[in-house]
C-alpha positions as CSV (number, residue, x, y, z in Angstrom):
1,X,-187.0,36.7,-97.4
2,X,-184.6,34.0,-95.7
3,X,-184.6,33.8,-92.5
4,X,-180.7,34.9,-92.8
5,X,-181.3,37.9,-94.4
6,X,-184.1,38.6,-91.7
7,X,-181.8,38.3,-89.2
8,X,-178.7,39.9,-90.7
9,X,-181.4,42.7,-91.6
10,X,-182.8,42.9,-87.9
11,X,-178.9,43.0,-86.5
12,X,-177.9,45.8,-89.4
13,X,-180.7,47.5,-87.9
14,X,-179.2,48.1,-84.5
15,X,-176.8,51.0,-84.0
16,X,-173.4,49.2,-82.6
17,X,-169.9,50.6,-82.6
18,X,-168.2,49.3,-80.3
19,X,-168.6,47.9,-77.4
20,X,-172.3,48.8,-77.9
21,X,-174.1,45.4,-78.2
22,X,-177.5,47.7,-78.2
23,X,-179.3,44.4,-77.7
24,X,-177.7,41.9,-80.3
25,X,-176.9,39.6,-77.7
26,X,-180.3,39.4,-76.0
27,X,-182.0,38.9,-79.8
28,X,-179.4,36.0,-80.9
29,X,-179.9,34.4,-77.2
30,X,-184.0,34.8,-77.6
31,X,-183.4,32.9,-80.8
32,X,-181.3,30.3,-79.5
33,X,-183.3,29.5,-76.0
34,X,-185.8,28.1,-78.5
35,X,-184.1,25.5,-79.0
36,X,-182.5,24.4,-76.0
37,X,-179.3,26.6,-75.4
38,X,-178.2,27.8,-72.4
39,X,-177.0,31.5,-71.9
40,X,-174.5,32.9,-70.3
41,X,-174.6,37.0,-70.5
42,X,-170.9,37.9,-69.5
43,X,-170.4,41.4,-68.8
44,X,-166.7,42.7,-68.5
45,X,-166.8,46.8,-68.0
46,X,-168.6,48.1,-70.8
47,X,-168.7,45.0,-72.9
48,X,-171.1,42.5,-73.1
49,X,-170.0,38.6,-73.8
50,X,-172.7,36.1,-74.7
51,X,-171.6,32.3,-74.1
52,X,-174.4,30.2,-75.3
53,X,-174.6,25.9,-75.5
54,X,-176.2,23.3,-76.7
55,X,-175.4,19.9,-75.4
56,X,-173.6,18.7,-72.3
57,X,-170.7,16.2,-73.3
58,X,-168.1,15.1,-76.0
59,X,-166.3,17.3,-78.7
60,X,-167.2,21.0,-78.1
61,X,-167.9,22.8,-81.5
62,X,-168.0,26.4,-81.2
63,X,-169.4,29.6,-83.7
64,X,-167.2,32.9,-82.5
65,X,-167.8,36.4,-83.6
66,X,-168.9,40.3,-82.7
67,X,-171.9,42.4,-82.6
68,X,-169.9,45.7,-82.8
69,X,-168.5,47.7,-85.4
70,X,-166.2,50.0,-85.9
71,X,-167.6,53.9,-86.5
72,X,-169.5,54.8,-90.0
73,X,-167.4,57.7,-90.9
74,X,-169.4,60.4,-92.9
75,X,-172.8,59.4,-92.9
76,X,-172.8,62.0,-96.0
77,X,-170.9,60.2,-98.1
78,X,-173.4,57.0,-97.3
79,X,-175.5,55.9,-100.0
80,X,-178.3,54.5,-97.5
81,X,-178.8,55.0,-93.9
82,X,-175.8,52.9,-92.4
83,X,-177.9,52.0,-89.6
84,X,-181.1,51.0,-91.7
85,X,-180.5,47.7,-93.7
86,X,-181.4,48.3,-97.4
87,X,-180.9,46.2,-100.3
88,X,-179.8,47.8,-104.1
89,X,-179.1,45.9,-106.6
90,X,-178.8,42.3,-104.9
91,X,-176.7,44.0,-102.1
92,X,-177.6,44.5,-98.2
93,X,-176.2,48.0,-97.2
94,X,-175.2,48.8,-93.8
95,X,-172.5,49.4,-90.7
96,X,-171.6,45.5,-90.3
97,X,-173.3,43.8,-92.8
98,X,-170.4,42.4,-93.8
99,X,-167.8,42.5,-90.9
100,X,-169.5,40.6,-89.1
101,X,-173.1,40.5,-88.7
102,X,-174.2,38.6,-91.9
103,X,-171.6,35.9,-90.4
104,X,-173.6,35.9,-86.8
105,X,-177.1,35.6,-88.8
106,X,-175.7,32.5,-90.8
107,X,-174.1,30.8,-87.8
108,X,-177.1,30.8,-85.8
109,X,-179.8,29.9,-88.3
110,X,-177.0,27.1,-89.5
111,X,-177.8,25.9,-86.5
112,X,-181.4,26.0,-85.6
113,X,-181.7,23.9,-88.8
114,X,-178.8,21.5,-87.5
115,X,-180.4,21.2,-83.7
116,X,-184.1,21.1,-84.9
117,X,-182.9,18.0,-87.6
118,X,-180.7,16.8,-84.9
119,X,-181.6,17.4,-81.0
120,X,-180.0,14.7,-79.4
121,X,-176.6,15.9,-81.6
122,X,-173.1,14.5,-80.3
123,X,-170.8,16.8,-78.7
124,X,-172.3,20.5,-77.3
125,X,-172.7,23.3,-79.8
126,X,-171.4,26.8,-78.4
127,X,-171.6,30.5,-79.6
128,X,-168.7,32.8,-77.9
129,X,-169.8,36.5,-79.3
130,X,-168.4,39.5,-77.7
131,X,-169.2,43.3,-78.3
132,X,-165.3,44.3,-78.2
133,X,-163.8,42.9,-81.3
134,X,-163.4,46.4,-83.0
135,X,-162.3,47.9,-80.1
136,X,-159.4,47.1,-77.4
137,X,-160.0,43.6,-77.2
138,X,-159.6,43.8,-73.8
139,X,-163.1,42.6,-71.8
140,X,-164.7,40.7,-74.6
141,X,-163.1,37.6,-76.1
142,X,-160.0,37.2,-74.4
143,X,-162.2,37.4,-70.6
144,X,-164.5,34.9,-72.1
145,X,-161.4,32.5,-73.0
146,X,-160.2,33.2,-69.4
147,X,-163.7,32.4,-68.0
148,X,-164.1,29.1,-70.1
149,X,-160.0,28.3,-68.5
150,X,-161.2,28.7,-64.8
151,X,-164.6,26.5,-65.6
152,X,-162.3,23.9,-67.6
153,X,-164.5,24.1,-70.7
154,X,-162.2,23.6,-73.4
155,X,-163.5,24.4,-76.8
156,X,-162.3,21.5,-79.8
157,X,-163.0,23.3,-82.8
158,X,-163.9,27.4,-83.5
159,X,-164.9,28.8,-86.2
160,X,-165.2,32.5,-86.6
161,X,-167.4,34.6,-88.7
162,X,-165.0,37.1,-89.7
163,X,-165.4,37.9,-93.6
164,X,-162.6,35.7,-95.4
165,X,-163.5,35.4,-98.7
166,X,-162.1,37.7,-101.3
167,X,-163.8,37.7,-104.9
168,X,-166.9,34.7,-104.0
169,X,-168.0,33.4,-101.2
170,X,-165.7,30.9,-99.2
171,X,-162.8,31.2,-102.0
172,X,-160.1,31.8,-98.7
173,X,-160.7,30.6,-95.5
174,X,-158.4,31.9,-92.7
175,X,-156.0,29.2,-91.1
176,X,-154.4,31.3,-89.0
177,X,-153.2,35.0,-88.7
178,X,-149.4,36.9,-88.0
179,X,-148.8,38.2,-85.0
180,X,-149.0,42.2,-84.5
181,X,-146.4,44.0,-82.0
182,X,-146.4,47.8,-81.4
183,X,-144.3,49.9,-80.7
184,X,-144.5,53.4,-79.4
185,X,-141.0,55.1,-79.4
186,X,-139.5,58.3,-78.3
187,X,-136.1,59.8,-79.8
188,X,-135.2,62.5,-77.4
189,X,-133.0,65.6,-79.1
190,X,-132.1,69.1,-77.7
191,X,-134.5,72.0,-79.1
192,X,-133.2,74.9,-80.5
193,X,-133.3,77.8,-83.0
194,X,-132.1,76.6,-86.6
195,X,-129.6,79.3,-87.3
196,X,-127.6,77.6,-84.3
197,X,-127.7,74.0,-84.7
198,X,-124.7,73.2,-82.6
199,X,-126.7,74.5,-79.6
200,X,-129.3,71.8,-80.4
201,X,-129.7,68.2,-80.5
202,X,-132.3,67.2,-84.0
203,X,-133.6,63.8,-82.9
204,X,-134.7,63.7,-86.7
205,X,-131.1,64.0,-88.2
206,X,-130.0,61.2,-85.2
207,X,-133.0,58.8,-86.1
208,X,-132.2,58.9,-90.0
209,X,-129.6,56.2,-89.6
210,X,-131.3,53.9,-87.1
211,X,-134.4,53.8,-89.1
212,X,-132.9,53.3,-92.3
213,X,-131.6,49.9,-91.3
214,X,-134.8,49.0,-89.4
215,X,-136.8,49.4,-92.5
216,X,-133.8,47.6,-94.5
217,X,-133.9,44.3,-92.5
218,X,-134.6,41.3,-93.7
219,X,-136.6,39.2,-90.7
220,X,-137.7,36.9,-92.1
221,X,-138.1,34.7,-95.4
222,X,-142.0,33.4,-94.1
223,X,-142.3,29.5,-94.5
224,X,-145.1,27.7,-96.2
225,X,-148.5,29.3,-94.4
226,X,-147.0,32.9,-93.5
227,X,-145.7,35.5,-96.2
228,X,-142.1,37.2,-94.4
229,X,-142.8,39.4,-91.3
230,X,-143.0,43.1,-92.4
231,X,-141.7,46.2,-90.8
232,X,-144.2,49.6,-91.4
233,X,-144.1,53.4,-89.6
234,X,-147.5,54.3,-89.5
235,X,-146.7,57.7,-87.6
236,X,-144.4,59.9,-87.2
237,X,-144.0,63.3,-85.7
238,X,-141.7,66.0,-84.3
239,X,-141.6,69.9,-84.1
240,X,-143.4,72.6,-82.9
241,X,-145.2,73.9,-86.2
242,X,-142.0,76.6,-86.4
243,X,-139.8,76.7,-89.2
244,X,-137.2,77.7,-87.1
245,X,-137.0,75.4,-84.5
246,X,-135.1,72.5,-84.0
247,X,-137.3,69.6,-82.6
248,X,-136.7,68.4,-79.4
249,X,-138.4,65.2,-79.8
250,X,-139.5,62.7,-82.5
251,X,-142.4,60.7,-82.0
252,X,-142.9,57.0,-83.7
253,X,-145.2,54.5,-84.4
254,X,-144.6,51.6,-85.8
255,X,-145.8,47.8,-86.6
256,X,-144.4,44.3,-86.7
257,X,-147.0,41.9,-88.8
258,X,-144.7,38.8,-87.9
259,X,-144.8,34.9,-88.8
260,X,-144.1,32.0,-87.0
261,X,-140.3,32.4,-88.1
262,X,-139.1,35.3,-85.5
263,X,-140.3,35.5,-82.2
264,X,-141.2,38.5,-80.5
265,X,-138.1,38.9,-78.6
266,X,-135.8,38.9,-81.6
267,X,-137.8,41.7,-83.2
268,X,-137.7,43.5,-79.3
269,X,-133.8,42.5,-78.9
270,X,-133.0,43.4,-82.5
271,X,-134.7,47.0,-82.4
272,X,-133.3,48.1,-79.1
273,X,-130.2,46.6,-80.2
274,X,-130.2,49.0,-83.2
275,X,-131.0,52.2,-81.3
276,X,-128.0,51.4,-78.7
277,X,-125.9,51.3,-82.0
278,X,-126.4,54.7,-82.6
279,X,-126.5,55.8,-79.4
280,X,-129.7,57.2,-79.4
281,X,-131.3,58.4,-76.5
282,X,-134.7,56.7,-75.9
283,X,-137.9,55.6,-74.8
284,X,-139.7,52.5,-76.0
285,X,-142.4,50.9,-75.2
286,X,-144.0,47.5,-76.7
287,X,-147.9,46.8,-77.3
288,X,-148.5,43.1,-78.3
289,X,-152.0,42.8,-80.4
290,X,-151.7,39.0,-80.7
291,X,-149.0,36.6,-81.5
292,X,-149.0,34.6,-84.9
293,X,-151.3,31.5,-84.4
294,X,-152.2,28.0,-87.4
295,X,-154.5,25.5,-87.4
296,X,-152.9,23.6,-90.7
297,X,-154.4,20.5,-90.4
298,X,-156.8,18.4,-88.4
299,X,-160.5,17.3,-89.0
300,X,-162.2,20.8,-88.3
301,X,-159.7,22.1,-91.8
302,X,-160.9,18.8,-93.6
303,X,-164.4,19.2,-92.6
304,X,-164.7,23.1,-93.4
305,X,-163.3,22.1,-97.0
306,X,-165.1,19.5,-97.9
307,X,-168.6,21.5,-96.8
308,X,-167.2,24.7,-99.3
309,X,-166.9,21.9,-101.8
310,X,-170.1,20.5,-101.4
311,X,-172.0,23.8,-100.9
312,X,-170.2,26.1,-103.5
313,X,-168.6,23.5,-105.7
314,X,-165.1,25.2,-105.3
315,X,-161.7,24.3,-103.8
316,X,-160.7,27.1,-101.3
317,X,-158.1,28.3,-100.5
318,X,-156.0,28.8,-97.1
319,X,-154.3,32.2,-95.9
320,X,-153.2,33.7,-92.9
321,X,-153.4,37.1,-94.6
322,X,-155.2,39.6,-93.0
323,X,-154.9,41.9,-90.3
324,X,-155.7,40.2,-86.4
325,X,-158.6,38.4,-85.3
326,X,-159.9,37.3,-81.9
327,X,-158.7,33.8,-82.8
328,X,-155.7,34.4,-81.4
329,X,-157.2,34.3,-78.1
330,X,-158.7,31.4,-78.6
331,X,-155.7,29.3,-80.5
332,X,-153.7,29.1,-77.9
333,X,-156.1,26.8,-75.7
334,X,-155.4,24.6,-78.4
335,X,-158.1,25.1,-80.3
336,X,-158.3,24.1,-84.3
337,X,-159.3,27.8,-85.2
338,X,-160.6,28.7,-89.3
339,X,-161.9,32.0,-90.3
340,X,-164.7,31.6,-92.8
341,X,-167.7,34.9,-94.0
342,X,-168.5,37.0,-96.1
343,X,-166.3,38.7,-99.3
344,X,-164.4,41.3,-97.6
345,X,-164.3,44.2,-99.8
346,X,-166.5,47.0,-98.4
347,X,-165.5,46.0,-94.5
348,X,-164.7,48.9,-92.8
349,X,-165.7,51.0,-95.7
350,X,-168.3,53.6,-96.6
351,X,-171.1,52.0,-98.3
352,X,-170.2,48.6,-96.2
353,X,-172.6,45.6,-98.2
354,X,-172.7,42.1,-98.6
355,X,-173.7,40.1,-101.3
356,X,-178.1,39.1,-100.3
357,X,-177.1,35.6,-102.3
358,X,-174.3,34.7,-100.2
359,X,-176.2,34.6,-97.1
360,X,-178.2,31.7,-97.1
361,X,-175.4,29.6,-98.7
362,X,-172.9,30.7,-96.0
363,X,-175.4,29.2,-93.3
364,X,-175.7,25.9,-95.6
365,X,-172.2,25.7,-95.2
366,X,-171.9,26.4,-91.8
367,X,-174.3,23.6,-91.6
368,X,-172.6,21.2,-93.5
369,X,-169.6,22.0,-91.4
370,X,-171.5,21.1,-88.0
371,X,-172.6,18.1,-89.2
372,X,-169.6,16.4,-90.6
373,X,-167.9,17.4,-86.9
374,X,-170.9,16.2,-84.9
375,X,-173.2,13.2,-86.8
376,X,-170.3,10.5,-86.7
């Protein structure tokens, strides 16, 4: 068994939806000491934050990624024990195998082999792992960045674990990701009895217009790395359960996945802008997950190819595709930022699994990708 598959095996086996590190931290920091890192266990709330280096100067190279996951769902409907790695058929089963824990266990054996080959390395080697990727992103990642600001450690190049690849291992990298803005809207009506409608306000019949156009517009044509920003309802309720009731209020959710051409105050401006059109009578209120973020060029990009090529013999390919990530709280330091993991097909799924085959070749390339940033 490789030593990636022991550790991806021995991280499986540790029950963590989120923020629950249940020790993940403490067992990749154990590792690490070995060889010379220095740890830093951050705690923010009820999330733990591991900031871990090797090195003291130049270029600072830096593995990001999460111990927790999100909830297994029915453990019925599991195949195996979701919290008990177990390999069928060439496949490692389990809650995080793929999303992200196979991606931790590559990074830090990539580099044991690097620092043991290499201990007097150029530049400092870092590993930024939080506990609260799955959940509000609130005290993991973003803290850490916050931490690193006020201790003027800037980070050159990041590359996070999350599972990128979509038919074989590292066939898309991630280059960047949309941004995602919420928003949680109230259309307020007069309630009423149905057989006397003029008595009553139905925010439903006075949102039909409004929404109609919002889900008409066109925001965006995308450019070269994002695909057009993209409007979606993704709840919607009113009524009291009565058939004979007019609603009093509609309830809505809905999401922005947005590119680099529309800001977020266009899309803010242009929605409220569209309710005051039809005089709607309203409360809104805005969530921003992240705003849209690139690395499109740059040595860590050229580097991360060329090891893919060299390791895999294919030529990737680069997205922004994808739901949010925590590199947009690291991008914005001005960080060069790539996604690269795992084949994301079961993530988040029942029966979650990652390919046993692809693990030790994702921590060659990992390794590959340190050294071609750090040995000149």
């Amino acid at each position: 068994m490789s030593e990636t598959l022991k550790l991806t095996t021995e991280l499986v086996n540790r029950k963590t939806p989120t923020p629950n590190d249940n020790g993940c931290q403490k067992l990749i920091a154990e590792r690490l000491s070995k060889f010379g890192f220095s740890a830093e266990h951050l705690c923010f709330g009820d999330v733990d934050n591991l900031w871990i280096t090797h090195g003291n100067s130049g270029p600072l190279f830096v593995f990001a990624g999460h111990t927790d996951t999100v909830p297994v769902g029915s453990i019925e409907e599991w195949n195996t024990d979701p919290y008990k790695a177990e390999i069928k058929e060439g496949k490692l089963y389990g809650r995080g195998a793929a999303d992200m824990k196979s991606g931790i266990a590559a990074m830090v054996t990539a580099t044991e082999r690097y620092v043991q080959k290499n201990p007097n390395h150029n530049g400092t080697i870092g590993f930024l792992i939080t506990s609260d990727e799955e959940g509000p992103s609130v005290n993991g990642t973003r803290k850490v960045i916050n931490y690193l600001k006020e201790k003027k450690i800037k980070i050159k190049w990041c590359v996070i674990g999350e599972p990128s690849s979509d038919k074989q291992l590292a066939d898309v990298i991630r280059i960047g990701r949309r941004g995602s803005l919420n928003g949680i809207l109230k259309i307020n009506g007069i309630q009423g009895h149905v057989a006397y409608p003029e008595k009553a306000k139905n925010p439903i019949h006075a949102a039909a217009d409004f929404l109609n156009e919002l889900t008409s517009i066109e925001w965006d044509r995308g450019n070269d790395s994002f695909p057009p920003t993209s409007f979606q309802i993704s709840n919607i309720n009113a009524g009291t359960g009565a058939d004979n009731v007019i609603p009093g209020v509609l309830d809505l959710l809905f999401n922005f996945r947005y590119s680099t051409e529309t800001s977020q105050d266009e899309i803010q401006n242009k929605v409220e802008g569209t309710l005051k059109k039809y005089n709607l009578d309203y409360n809104l209120e805005w969530k921003l997950s992240g705003a849209p973020f690139l690395t499109d060029s740059g040595l860590l990009i050229d580097a991360t190819i060329a090891a893919i090529k060299e390791i895999v013999g294919i030529d990737t390919i680069s997205s922004t595709g994808g739901g949010t990530s925590d590199g947009r709280f690291i991008a914005p330091t001005g960080t060069e930022v790539i996604e690269l993991g795992v084949v994301n097909e079961t993530i988040h799924k029942i029966n979650e699994c990652v390919n046993v085959d692809d693990l030790e070749t994702l921590s060659n390339i990992y390794e590959k990708i340190i050294e071609k940033l750090l040995s000149k």
